[in-house]
C-alpha positions as CSV (number, residue, x, y, z in Angstrom):
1,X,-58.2,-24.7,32.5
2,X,-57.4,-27.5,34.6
3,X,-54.9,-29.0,32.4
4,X,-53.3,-25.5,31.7
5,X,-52.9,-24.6,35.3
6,X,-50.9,-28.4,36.1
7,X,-48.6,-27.6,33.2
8,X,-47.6,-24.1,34.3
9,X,-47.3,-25.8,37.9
10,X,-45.2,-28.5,36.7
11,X,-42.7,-26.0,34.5
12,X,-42.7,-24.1,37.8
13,X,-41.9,-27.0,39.6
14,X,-38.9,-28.0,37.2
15,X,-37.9,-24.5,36.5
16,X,-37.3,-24.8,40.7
17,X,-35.5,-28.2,40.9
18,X,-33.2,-27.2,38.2
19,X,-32.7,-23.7,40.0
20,X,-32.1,-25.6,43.7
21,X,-29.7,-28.5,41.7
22,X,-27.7,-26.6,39.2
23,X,-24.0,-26.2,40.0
24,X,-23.7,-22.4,40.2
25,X,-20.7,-20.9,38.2
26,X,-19.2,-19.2,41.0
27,X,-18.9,-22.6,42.9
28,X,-14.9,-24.1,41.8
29,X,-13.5,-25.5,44.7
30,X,-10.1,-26.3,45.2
31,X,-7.9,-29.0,44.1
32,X,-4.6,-30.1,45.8
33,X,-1.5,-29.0,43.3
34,X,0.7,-32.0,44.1
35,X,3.6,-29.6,41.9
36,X,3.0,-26.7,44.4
37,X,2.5,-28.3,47.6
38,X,6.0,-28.0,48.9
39,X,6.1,-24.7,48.1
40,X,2.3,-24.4,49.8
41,X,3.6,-25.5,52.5
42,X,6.5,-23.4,53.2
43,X,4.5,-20.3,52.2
44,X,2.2,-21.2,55.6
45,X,4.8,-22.1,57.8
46,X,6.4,-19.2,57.2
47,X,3.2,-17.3,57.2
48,X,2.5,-18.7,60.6
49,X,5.8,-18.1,61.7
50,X,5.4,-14.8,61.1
51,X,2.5,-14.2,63.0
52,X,3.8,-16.1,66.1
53,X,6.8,-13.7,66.4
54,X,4.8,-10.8,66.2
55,X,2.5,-12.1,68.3
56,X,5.0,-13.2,71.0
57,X,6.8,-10.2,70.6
58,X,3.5,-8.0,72.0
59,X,3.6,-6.4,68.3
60,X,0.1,-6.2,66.2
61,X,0.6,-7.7,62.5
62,X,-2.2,-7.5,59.7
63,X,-2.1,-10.3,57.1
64,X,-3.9,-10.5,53.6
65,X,-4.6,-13.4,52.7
66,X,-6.8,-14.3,49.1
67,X,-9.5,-16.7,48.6
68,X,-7.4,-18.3,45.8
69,X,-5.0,-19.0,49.1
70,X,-7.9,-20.4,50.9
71,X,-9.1,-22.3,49.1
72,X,-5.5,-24.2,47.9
73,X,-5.1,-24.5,52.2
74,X,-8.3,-26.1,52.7
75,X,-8.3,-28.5,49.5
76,X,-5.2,-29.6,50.8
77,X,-5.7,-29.6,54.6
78,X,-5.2,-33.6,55.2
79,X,-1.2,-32.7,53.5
80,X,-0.7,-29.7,55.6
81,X,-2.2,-30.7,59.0
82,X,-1.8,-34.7,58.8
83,X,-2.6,-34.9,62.2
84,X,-5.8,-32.8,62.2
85,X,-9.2,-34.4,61.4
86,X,-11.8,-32.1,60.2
87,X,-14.9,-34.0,59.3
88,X,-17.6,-31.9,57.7
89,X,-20.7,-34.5,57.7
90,X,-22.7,-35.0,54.8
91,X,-20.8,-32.2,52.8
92,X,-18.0,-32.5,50.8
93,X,-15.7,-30.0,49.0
94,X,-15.8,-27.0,50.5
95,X,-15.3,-23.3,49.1
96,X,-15.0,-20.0,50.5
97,X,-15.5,-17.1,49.1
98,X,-14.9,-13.3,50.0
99,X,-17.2,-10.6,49.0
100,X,-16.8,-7.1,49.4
101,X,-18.8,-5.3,51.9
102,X,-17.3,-7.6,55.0
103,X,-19.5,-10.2,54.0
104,X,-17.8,-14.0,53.5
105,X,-19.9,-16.8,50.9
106,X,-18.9,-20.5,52.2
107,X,-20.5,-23.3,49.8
108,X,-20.1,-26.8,49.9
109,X,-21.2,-30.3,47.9
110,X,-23.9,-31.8,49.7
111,X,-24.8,-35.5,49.0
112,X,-28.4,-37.8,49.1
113,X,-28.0,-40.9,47.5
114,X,-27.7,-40.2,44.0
115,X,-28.7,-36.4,44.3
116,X,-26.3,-33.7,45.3
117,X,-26.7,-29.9,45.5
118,X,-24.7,-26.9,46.1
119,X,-25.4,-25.3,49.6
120,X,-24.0,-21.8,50.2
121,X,-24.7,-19.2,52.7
122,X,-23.8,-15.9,52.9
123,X,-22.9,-13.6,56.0
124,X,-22.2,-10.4,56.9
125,X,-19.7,-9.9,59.2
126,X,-18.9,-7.3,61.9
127,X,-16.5,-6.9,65.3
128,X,-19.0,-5.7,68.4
129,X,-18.7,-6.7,72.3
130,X,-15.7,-8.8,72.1
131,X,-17.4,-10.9,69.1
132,X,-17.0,-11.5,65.8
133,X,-20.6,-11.3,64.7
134,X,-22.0,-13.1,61.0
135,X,-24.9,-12.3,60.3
136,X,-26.9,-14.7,57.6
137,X,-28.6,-12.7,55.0
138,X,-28.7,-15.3,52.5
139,X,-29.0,-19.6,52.3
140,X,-29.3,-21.3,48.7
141,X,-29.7,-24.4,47.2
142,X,-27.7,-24.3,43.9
143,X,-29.1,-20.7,42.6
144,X,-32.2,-21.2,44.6
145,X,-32.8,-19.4,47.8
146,X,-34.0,-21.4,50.6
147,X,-35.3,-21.0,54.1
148,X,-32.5,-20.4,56.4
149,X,-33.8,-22.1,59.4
150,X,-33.2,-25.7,58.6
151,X,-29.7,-25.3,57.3
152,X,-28.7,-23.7,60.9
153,X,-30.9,-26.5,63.4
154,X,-28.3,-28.8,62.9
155,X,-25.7,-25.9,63.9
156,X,-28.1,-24.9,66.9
157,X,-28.2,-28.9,67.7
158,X,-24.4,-29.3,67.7
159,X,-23.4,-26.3,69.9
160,X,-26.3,-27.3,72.5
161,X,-24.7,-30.7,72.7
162,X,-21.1,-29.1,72.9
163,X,-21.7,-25.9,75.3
164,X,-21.7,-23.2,73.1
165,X,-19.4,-21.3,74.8
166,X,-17.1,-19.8,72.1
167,X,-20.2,-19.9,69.5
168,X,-23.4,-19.1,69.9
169,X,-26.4,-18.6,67.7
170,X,-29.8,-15.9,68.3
171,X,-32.0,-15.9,65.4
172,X,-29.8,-15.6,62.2
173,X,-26.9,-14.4,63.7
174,X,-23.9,-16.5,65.0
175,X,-22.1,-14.9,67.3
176,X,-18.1,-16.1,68.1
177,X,-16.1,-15.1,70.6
178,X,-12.9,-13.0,69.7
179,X,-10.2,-14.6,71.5
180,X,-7.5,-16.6,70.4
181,X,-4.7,-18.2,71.4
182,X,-1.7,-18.7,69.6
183,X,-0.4,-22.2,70.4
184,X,3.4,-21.6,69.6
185,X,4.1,-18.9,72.7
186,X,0.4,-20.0,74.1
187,X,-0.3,-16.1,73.4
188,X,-3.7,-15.0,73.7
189,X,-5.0,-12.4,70.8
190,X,-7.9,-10.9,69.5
191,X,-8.7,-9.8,65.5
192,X,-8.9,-6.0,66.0
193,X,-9.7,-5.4,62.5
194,X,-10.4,-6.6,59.4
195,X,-12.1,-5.9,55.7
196,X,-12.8,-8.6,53.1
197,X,-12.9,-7.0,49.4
198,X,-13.6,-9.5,46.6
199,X,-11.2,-12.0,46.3
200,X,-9.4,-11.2,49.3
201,X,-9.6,-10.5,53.0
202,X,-7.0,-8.1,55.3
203,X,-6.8,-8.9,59.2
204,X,-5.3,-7.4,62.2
205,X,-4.1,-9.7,64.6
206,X,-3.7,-8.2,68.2
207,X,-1.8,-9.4,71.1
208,X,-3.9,-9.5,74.9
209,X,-1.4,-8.7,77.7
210,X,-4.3,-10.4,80.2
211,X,-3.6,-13.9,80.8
212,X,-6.5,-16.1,82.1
């Protein structure tokens, strides 16, 4: 009996690690195109140009953008914003996915010597009180769901350390406060609206009259 009950334990146990380890099919994140960057980046700049004029103008502008997009942008982020360093410690090619139902999937490579898993979380997100609320319904390790606790202490930690004035976290919601401001025209705007379906997401960028 004894011997039957470790073996069903240890199956159990490797049925888990291959579960929390496995590279989920969903989970291809982007490469830089070296043949489309030029053309990635004057898509942006004239995307953000765009938005600036309507923005300084006082005129409202929705934007769709796709995940496919997204993903190409953030791949290639050192390219398009040479200047910028984003550092995203211990994790390593990130992935963002949009769901339908408002709800936004963002996965990464995370590394421990010579083991490396797939972390994704899942939120739902909503527009309340000047916020832009995400709610966590979901943390997993490869296909395996885990506790969602220790994958947002280090987020609690870092916002403690920083202030947490434009982000804030109570229980498993993180909570980010909706205004912007649009450095070209240092115009301040809000996202009135938006709606993610899968594989893409629509916003609604509005100008704020109030100046601080």
């Amino acid at each position: 009996m004894y011997l039957a009950f470790t073996s069903v334990t240890t199956g159990l146990l490797l049925a888990a690690l291959g579960s929390a380890t496995c590279r989920p099919g969903w989970y291809r994140p982007g490469t830089v195109d070296y043949s489309r960057l030029a053309a990635d980046k004057r898509e942006l700049v004239a995307l953000l140009d765009e938005i600036g004029a309507a923005l300084n103008a006082g005129r409202p502008i929705e934007v769709v953008l796709t995940e496919e997009q997204i993903n190409c942008w953030i791949a290639a982020r050192d390219e398009l914003w040479p200047g910028l360093q984003v550092e995203l410690v211990g994790l390593a090619f990130p992935q963002v996915n949009l769901l339908e139902g408002d709800r936004v999937r963002l996965a990464a490579t995370a590394k421990n010597g010579p083991v490396s898993v797939i972390l994704s979380a899942i939120g739902r997100c909503e527009l309340a009180d000047d916020q832009i609320r995400i709610r966590i319904e979901r943390v997993c390790s490869g296909r395996l769901p885990i506790l969602r606790e220790p994958v947002l202490k280090p987020l609690r930690q870092a916002l403690a350390e920083t202030g947490g004035q434009r982000v804030t976290i109570g229980g498993d919601t993180v909570a980010i406060w909706n205004v912007w401001r649009w450095r070209n025209g240092d115009r301040r705007f809000r996202i009135g609206d938006f709606e993610t379906a899968r594989g893409r997401v629509r916003l609604r960028l509005e100008p704020l009259a109030d100046f601080p």
